[in-house]
N, C-alpha and C positions, 0 to 999 in steps of 0.2 A: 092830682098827684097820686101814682101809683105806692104800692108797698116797694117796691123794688127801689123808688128813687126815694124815699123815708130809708130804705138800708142803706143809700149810698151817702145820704145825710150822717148817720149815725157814725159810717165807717168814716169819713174824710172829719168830723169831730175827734173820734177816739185819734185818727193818727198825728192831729193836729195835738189835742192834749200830750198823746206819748213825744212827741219832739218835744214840746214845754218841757216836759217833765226830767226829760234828755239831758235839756241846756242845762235846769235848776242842776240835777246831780252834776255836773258838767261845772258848771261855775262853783257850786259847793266843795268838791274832789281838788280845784286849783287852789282855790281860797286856803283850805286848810296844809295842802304840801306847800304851796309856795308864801302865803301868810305876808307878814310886816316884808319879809324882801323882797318880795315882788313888788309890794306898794311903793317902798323907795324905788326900786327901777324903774317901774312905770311914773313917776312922778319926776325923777332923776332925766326920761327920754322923753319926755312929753311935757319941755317944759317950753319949747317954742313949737310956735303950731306948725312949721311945715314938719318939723319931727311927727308930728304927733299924728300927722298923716301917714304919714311913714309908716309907723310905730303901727297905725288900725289898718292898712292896708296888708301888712307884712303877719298879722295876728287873725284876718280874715284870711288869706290866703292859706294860714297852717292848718285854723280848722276848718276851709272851706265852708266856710258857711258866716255871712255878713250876721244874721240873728243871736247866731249863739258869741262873737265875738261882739255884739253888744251887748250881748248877756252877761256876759265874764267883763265887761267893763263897769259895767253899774253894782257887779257885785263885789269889785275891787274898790273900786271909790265907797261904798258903803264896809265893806272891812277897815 
């Protein structure tokens, strides 16, 4: 294992933490503007499952990205 491919270790870490870290402010910035009424919506639309498929397909599609719209669903169920 060259130094070259130990940099390309380090760098494919760092950009993976910076995406974490993305969602975390990402889920945290919803949490706090949208709060308790977003909980009722989402609880209110995702109360039979094919909604509720709906509801994560239609929320992955806005932030393009399936990770962080599970990110922002665990941090609404824990709000």
């Amino acid at each position: 294992m060259s130094l070259l491919d130990i940099e390309k270790l380090f760098y494919a870490a760092g950009g993976i933490g910076m995406f974490l870290y993305g969602m975390h402010l990402m889920a945290a910035g919803l949490q706090k503007a949208a709060g308790a009424r977003m909980k009722r919506l989402m609880g209110t639309w995702t109360g039979h499952r094919l909604a509720a498929v709906l509801v994560g397909i239609f929320v992955t599609v806005i932030t393009q990205s399936s990770s962080a719209a599970a990110v922002m669903t665990v941090g609404f169920v824990n709000a």
